[in-house]
N, C-alpha and C positions, 0 to 999 in steps of 0.2 A: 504494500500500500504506500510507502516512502518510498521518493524518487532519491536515490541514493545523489544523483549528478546537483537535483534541483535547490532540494532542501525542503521541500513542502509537500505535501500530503492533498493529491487529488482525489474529490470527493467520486463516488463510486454511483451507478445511477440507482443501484436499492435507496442509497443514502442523501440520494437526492431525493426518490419517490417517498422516504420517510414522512416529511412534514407536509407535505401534501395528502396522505392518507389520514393523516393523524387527522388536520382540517378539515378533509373529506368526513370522518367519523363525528367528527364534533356537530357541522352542518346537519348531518342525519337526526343525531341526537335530537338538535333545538326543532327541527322540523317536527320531531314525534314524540315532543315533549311532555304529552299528557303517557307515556308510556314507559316514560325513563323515571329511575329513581333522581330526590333530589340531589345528592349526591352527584348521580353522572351529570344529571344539568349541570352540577355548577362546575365540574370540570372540562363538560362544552365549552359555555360562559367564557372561565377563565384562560382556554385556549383561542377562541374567537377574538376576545379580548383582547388579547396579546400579538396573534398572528392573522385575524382578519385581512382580506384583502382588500376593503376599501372603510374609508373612517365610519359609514356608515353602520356597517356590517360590525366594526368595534362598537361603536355606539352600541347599537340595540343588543346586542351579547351583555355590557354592562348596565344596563335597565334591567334585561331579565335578570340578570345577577341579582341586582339589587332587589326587584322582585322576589325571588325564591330566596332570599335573605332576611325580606320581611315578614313573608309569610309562616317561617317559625324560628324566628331569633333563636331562642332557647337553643334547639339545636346546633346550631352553626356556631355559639357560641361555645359549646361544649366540645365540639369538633377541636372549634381555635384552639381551647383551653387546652387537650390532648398533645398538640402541636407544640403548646408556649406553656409549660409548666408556670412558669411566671406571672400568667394571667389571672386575674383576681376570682374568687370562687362564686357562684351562682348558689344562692339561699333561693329556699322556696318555702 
């Protein structure tokens, strides 16, 4: 995979079709989102978000985010919490 002459490291075309699949799956998700856990949405979302291909397309990925964030805080927060030991505890 190193070009021993060049120095650099050309991408391969699986490794190219990588993030275009990934993209491809997230679109599917948001498309069928009444059928995906919240969860997977929000890692549509947050790949859309990030690698959308037009600002658009970011946009409305971080609305539903936000969306399926508000719809059960509780959760996501617990999630966070999971992640960030550090984050403050949730009484009930």
């Amino acid at each position: 995979m190193t070009s021993h002459l060049s120095g650099t490291c050309a991408p391969t075309d699986s490794q190219r079709a990588w993030p275009a699949a990934r993209i491809a799956e997230a679109r599917a998700v948001i498309a069928d989102v009444a059928h995906h856990s919240d969860h997977l949405v929000r890692l549509a979302c947050n790949v859309l978000s990030a690698h959308g291909e037009t600002e658009a397309e970011r946009r409305d990925a971080r609305a539903l985010l936000f969306v399926i964030e508000a719809r059960c805080p509780a959760r996501h927060r617990r999630a966070h919490r999971a992640d960030h030991d550090d984050a403050p505890e949730v009484r009930r």
